[in-house]
Backbone as a printed PyTorch tensor [residue, N CA C, xyz], in Angstrom:
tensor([[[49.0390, 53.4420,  2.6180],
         [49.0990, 52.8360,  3.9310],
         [48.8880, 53.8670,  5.0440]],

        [[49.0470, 54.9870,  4.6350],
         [48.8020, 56.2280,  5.6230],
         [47.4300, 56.3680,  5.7730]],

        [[46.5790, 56.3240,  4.8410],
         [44.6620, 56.5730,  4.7960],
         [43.9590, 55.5390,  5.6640]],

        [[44.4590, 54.4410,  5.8640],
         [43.7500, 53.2870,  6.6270],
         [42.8260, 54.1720,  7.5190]],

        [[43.0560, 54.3260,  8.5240],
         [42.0570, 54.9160,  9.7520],
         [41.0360, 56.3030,  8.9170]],

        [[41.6950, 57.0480,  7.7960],
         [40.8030, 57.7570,  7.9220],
         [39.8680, 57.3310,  6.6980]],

        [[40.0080, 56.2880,  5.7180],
         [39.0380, 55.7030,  5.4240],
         [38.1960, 54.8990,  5.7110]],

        [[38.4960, 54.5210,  7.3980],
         [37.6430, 53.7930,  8.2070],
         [36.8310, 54.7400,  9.4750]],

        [[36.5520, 56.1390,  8.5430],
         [35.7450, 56.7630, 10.1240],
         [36.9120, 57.0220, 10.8900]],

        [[38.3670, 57.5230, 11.2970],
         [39.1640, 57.7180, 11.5960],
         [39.6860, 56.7910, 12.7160]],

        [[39.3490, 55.5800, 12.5590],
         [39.4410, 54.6340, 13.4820],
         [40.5290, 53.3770, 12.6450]],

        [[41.8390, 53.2450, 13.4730],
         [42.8570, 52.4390, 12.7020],
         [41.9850, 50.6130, 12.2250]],

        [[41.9700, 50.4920, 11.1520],
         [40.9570, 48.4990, 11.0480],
         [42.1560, 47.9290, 11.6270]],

        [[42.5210, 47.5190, 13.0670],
         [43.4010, 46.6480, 13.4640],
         [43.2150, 45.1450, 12.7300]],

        [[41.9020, 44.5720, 12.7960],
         [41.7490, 43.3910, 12.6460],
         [42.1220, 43.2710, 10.9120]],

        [[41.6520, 44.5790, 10.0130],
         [41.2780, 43.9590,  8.7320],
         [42.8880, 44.2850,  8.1980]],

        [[43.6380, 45.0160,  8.5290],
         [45.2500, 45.3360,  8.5380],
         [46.1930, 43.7750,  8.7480]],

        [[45.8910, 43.2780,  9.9600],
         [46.7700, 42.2620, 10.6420],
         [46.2310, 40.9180,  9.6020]],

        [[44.9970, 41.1400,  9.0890],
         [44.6430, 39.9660,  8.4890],
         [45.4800, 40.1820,  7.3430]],

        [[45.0050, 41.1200,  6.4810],
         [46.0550, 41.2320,  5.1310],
         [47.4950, 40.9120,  5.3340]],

        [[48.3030, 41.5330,  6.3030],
         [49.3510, 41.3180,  6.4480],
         [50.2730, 40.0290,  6.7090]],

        [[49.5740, 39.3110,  7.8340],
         [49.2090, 37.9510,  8.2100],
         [49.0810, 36.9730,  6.7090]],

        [[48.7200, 37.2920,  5.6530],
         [48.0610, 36.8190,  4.5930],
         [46.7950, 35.8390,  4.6950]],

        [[45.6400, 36.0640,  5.7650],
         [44.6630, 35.5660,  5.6920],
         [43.8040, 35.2890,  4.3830]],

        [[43.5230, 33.2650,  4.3510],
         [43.3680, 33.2770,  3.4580],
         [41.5790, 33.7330,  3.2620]],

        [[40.6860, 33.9730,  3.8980],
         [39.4640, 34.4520,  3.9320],
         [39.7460, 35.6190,  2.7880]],

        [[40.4480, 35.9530,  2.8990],
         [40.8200, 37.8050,  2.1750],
         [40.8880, 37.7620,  0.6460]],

        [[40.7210, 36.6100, -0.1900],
         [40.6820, 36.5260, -1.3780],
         [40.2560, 37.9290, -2.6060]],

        [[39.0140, 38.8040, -1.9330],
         [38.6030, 39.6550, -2.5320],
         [39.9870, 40.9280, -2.8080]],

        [[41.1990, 40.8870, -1.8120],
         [41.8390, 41.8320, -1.6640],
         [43.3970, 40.9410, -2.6700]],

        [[43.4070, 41.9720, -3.3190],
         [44.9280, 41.7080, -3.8830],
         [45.6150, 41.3150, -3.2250]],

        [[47.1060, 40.2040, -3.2180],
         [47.8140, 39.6460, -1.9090],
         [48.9890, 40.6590, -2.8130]],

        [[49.2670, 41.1660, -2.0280],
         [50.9950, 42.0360, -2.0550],
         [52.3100, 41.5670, -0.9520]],

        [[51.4390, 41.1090,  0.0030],
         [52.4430, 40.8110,  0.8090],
         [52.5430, 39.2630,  0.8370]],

        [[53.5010, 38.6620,  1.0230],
         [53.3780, 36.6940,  1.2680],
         [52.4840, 36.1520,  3.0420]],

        [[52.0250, 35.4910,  2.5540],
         [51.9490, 34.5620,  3.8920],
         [53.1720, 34.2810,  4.5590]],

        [[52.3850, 34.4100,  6.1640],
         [53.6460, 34.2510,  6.9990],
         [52.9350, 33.3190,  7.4930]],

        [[54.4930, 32.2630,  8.5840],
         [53.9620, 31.2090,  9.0310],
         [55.3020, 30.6190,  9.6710]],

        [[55.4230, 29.6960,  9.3930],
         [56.4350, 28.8060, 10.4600],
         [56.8790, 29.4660, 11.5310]],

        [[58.3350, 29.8300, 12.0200],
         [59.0870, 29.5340, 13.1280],
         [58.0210, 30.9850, 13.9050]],

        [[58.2380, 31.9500, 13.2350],
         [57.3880, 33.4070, 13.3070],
         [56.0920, 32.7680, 14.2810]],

        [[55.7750, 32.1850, 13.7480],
         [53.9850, 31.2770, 14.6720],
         [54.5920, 31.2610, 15.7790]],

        [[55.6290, 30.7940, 16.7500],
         [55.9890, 30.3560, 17.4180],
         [56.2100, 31.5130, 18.5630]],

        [[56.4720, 32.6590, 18.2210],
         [56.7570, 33.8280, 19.0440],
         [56.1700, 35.0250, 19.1550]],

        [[55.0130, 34.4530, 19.5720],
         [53.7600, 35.5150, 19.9050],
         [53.3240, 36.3910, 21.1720]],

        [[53.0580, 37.9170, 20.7020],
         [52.6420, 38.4440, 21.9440],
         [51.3440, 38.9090, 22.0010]],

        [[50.4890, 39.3160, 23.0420],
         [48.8340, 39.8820, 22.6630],
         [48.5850, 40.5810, 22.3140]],

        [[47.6380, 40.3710, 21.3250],
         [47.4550, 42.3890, 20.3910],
         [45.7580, 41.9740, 20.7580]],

        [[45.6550, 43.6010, 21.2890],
         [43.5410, 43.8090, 21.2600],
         [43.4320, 43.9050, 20.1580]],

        [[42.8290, 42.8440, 19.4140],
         [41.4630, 42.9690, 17.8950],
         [40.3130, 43.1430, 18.4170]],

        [[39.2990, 44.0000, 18.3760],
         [37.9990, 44.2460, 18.2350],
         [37.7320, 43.4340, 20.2290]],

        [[38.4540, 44.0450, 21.0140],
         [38.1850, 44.1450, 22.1270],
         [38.9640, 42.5060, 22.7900]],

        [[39.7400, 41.9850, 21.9350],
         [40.1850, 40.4010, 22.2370],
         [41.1880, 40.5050, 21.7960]],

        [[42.4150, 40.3500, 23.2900],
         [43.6450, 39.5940, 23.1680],
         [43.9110, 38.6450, 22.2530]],

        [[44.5740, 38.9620, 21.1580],
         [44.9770, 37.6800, 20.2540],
         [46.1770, 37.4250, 20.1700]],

        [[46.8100, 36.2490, 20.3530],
         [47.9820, 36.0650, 20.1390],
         [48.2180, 36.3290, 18.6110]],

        [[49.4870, 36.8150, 18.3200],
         [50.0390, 37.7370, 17.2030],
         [51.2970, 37.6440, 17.0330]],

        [[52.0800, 36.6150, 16.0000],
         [53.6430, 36.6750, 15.4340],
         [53.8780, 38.3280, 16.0090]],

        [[55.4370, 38.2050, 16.7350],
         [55.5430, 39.6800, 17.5410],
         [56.1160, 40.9360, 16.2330]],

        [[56.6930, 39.4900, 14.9610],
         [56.9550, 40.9140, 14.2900],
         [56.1120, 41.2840, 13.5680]],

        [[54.3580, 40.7140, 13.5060],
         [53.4380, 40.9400, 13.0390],
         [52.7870, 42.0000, 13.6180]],

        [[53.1970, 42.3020, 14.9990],
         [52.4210, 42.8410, 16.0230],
         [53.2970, 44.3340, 15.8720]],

        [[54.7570, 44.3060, 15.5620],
         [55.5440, 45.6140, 15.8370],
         [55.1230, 46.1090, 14.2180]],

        [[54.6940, 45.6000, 13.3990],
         [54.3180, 46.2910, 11.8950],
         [52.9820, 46.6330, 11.8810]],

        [[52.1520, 46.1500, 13.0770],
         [50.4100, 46.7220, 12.8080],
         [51.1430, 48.2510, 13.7090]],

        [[51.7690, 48.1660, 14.8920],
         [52.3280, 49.6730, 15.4840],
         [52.2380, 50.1060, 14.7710]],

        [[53.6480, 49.8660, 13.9960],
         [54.0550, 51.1670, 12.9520],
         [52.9100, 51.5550, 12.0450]],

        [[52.1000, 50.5270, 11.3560],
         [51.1450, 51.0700, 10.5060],
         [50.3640, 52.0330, 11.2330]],

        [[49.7260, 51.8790, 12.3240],
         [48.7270, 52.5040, 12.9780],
         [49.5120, 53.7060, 13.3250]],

        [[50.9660, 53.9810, 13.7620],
         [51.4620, 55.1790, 13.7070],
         [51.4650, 55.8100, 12.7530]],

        [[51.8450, 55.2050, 12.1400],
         [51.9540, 56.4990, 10.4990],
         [50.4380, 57.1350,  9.6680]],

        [[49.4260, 56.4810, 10.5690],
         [48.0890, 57.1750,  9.6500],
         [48.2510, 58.7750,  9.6560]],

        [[47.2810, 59.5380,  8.9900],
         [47.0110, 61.0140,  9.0760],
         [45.6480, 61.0490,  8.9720]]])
């Protein structure tokens, strides 16, 4: 979870991170490790920039892409 950005050209994949995590179901090709999130969580969203666009984002979806994107090397 630390390599993300620098196996992307040293650039953190916000979008392809929040999707996995999120459990997007498009993502089939990628092992699911984490569960789908959903109910009450949907409900309490703040804006995260994906690929230049405000998206609304479950907030504790939004404080775990932080931390991921902090901890790269």
């Amino acid at each position: 979870m630390t390599l993300l950005a620098r196996k992307n050209d040293g650039t953190f994949p916000r979008a392809q991170a929040l999707s996995y995590i999120y459990g997007h179901p498009e993502q089939r090709h990628m092992e699911r490790a984490m569960p789908q999130f959903g109910g009450a969580m949907a409900h309490d969203t703040v804006p995260v920039e994906i690929n230049g666009i405000l998206t609304p984002t479950p907030r504790e979806l939004a404080g775990l892409l932080v931390y991921l994107e902090s901890i790269q090397r």
